[in-house]
C-alpha positions in Angstrom: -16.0 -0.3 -9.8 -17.7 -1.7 -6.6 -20.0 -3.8 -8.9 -16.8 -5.4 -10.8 -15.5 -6.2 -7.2 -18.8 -8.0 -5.9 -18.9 -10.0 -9.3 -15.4 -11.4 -8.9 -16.4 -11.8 -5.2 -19.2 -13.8 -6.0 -17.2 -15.8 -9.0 -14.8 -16.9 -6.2 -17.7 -18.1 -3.9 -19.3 -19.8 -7.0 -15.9 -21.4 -7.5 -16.0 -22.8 -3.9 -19.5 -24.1 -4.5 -18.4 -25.7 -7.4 -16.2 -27.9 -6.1 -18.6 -29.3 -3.7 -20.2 -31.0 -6.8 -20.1 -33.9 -7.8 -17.5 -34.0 -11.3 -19.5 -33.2 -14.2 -19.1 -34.2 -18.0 -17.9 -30.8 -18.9 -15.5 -30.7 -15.7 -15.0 -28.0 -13.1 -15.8 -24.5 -13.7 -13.1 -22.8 -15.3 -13.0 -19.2 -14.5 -9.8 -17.2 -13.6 -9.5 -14.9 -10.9 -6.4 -12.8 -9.7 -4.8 -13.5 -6.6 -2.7 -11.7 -3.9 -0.3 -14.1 -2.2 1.7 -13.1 0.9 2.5 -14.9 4.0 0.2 -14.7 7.1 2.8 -16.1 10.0 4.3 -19.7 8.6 1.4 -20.1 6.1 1.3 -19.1 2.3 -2.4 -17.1 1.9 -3.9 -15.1 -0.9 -6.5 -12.7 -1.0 -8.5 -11.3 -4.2 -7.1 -9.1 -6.2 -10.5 -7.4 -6.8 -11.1 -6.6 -3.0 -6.8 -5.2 -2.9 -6.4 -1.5 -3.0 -3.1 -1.0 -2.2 -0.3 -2.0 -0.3 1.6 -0.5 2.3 4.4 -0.9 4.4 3.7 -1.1 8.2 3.7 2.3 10.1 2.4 3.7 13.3 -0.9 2.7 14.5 -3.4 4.4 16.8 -4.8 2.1 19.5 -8.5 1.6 19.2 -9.6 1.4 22.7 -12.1 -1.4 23.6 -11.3 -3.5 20.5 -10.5 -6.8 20.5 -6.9 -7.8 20.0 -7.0 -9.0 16.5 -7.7 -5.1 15.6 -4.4 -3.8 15.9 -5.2 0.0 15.6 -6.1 2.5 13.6 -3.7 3.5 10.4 -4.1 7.1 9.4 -3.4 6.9 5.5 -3.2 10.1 3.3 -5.5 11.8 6.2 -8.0 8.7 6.3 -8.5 6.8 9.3 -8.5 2.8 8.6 -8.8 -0.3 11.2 -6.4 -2.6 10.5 -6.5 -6.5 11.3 -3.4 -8.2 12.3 -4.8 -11.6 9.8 -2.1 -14.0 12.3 -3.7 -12.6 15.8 -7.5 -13.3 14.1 -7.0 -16.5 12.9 -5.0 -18.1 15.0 -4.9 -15.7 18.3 -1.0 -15.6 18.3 -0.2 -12.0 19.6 2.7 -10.5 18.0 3.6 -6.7 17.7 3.9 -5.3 14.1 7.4 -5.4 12.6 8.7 -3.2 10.3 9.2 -5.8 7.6 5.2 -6.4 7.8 2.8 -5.0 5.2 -0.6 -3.9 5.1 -2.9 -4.6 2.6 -5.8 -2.1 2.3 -8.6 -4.3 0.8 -12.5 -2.6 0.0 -14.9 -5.0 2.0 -18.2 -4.0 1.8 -17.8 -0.7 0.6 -15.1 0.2 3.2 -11.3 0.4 3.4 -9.8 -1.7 5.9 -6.1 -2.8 6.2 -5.2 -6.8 6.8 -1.3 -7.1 8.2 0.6 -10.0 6.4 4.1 -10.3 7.2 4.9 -9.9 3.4 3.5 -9.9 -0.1 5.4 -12.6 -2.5 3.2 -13.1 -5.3 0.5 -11.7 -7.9 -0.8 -14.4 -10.4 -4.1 -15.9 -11.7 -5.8 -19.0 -10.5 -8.3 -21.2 -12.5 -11.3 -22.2 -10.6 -10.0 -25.6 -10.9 -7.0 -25.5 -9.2 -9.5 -24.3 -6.4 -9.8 -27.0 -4.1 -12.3 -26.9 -1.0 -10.3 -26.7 2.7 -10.3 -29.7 5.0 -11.5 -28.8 8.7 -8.3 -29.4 9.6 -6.3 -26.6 7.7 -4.8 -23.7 9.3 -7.2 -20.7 9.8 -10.0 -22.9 9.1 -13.4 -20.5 9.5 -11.5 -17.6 7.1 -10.6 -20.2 4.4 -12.3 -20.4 0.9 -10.1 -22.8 -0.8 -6.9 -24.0 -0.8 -4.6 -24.1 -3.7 -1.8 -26.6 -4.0 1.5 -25.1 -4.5 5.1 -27.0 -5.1 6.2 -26.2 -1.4 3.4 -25.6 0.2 -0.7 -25.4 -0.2 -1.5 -21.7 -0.8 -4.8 -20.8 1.3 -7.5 -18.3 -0.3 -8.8 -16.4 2.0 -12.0 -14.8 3.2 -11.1 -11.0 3.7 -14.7 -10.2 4.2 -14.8 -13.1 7.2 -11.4 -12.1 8.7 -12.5 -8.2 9.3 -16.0 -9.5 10.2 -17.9 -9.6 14.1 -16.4 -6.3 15.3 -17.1 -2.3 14.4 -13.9 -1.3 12.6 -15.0 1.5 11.1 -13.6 3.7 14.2 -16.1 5.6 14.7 -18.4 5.5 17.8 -19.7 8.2 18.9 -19.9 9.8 15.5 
């Protein structure tokens, strides 16, 4: 299952690549890829459905001494300790305590199960790698963002999960 979930990893960064062509006779690359959508403080995000687990709602966290303060603790789930990243607090440093209305998405990154906070889920649909459009450096979370999808409100942002939970030991477990 881990080698289905770096494929459609690597589809989605081949989709990002693609874009940065020049248009071709045959057009953009077509492939379809399933999508998480959810908001991540005012913005619209989505994550891959391949790196998603599970979703839960937002429960007690364990502090994680020393960590920096876009790791907002440690969620024991079913007797397994996970990190979880508060996604806002990463990408944009705005510090917020977690609400009872958030959720946390556990996602597989790299082998390991980490949880992302988003302040809810709204969505799950398919995207075409066309509709894939590379982000300005001026969008919102710029450094986590793979693409950006245009939506009838609002542009949807894909997301790097892999980047967000980057540059920090998560795993919990110093010392052992």
């Amino acid at each position: 299952m881990d080698i289905l979930r770096e494929i459609e990893e690597l589809q989605l960064r081949l989709c990002e690549l693609q874009q940065r062509l020049p248009e071709r006779d045959e057009g953009p690359l077509a492939l379809s890829h399933g999508v998480l959508v959810g908001e991540m403080g005012s913005e619209l995000v989505a994550l891959p459905l391949s790196l998603v687990d599970e979703i839960v709602p937002a429960a007690r966290l364990a502090p994680l001494p020393g960590s920096p303060s876009w790791v907002a603790g440690l969620l024991d789930l079913r007797g397994e300790m996970l990190p979880v990243v508060d996604g806002l607090a990463r990408a944009s440093s705005i510090e917020r305590d977690l609400e009872l209305t958030d959720q946390i998405v556990v996602c597989i990154v790299s082998g390991r199960r980490v949880g992302l906070i988003l302040q809810r889920v709204t969505d799950v649909c398919q995207l075409r790698g066309e509709e894939l459009k590379p982000p300005p450096a001026e969008v919102p979370f710029a450094p986590y963002v793979v693409g950006v999808l245009k939506g009838e409100a609002q542009p949807t942002l894909l997301l790097s999960v892999s980047v967000l939970t980057a540059g920090h030991d998560l795993a919990g477990e110093r010392g052992a």
